[in-house]
C-alpha positions in Angstrom: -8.6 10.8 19.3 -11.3 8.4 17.9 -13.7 11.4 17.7 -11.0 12.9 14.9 -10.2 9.6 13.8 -14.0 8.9 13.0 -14.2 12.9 11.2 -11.4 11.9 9.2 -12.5 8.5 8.1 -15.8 9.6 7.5 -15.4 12.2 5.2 -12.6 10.7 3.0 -13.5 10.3 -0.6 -11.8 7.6 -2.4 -11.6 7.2 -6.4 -10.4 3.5 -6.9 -9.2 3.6 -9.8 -6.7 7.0 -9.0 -5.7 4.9 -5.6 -4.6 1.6 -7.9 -3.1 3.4 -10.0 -0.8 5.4 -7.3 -0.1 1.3 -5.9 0.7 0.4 -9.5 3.2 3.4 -9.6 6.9 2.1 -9.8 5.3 -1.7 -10.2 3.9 -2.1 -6.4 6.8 -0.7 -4.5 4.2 -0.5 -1.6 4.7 -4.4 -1.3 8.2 -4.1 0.0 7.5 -4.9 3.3 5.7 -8.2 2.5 8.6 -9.4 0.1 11.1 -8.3 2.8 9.1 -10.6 5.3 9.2 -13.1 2.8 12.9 -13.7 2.4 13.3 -13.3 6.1 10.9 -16.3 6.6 12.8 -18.1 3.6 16.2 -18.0 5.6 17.7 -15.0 5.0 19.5 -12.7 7.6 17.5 -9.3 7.8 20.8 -7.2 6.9 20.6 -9.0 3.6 17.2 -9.3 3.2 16.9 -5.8 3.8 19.7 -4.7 1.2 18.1 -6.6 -1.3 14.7 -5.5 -1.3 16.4 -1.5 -1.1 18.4 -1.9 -4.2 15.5 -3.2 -6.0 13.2 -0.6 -4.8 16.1 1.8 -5.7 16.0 0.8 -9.0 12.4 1.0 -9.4 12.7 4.3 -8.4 15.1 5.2 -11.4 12.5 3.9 -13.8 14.7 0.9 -14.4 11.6 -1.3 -14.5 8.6 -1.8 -11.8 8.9 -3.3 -8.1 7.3 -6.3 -8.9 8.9 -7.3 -12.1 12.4 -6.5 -10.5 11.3 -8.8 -7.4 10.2 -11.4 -9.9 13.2 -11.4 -12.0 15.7 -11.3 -8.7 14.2 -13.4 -6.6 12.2 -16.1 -8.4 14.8 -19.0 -7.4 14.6 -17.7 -3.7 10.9 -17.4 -3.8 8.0 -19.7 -5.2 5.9 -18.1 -7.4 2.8 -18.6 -4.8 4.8 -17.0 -2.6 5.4 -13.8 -4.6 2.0 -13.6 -5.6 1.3 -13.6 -1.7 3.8 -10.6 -1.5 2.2 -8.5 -3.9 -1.8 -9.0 -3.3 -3.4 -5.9 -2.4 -6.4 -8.1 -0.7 -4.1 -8.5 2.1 -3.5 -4.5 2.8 -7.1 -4.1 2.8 -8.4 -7.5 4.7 -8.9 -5.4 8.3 -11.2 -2.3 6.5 -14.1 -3.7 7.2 -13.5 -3.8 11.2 -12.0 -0.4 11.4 -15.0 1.2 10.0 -16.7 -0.7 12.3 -15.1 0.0 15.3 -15.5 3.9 14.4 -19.2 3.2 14.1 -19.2 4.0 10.1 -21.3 2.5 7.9 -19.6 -0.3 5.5 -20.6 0.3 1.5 -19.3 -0.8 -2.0 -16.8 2.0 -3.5 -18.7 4.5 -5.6 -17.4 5.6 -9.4 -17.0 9.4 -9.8 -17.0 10.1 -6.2 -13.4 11.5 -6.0 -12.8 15.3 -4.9 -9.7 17.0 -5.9 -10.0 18.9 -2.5 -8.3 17.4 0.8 -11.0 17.7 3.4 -10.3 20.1 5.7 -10.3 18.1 8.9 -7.2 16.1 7.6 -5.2 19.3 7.2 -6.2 20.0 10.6 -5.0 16.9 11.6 -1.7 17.5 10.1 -2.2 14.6 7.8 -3.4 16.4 4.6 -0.5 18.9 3.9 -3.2 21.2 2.3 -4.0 21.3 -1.3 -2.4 18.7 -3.7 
């Protein structure tokens, strides 16, 4: 399994700015987790908690307005504004790269511009992760 793990890792080609921009699609709702956490940790039973955050992803979803701006509006008086900002930093989603690309033996390097490919590598279709051309 690490064997297909380190193929897979290895040969993935990343374009920054396309991968922001999918997390920036409907305002962050990637972050759901973090603000669900959040109000868990600021009291809140999980049932609730949990509806909340699903009716304001829902209404991301219906183009009402982005994630993070719904969150915001909803939830400032639950949540300090350090706190949000907490919810919604992408550092935190990528603070354990580093180690994983160690641990498969890759080497670690700065993101390269232009480097993109429209193709899914093979090896992740073989994996059943790639779902063939986009």
């Amino acid at each position: 399994m690490i064997r297909l793990c380190t193929r897979l890792v290895a040969q993935v080609r990343v374009n920054p700015d396309k991968m922001l921009a999918d997390v920036e699609t409907l305002g962050r709702i990637t972050c759901s987790p973090r603000v669900l956490d959040a109000l868990i940790v600021a009291g809140w039973a999980r049932e609730r908690a949990y509806r909340e955050v699903q009716t304001l992803a829902e209404r991301a979803r219906r183009g009402e307005a982005g994630f993070e701006g719904l969150v915001r509006g909803q939830l400032a008086e639950v949540l300090s504004p350090e706190r949000l900002d907490a919810c919604f930093d992408l550092a935190a989603y990528l603070a354990g790269i580093d180690g994983t690309y160690r641990r498969l033996g890759l080497e670690i390097r700065d993101p390269e511009k232009g480097t993109a490919t429209e193709e899914r590598p093979q090896l992740a279709v073989e994996a059943g992760i790639g779902g063939g051309l986009a």
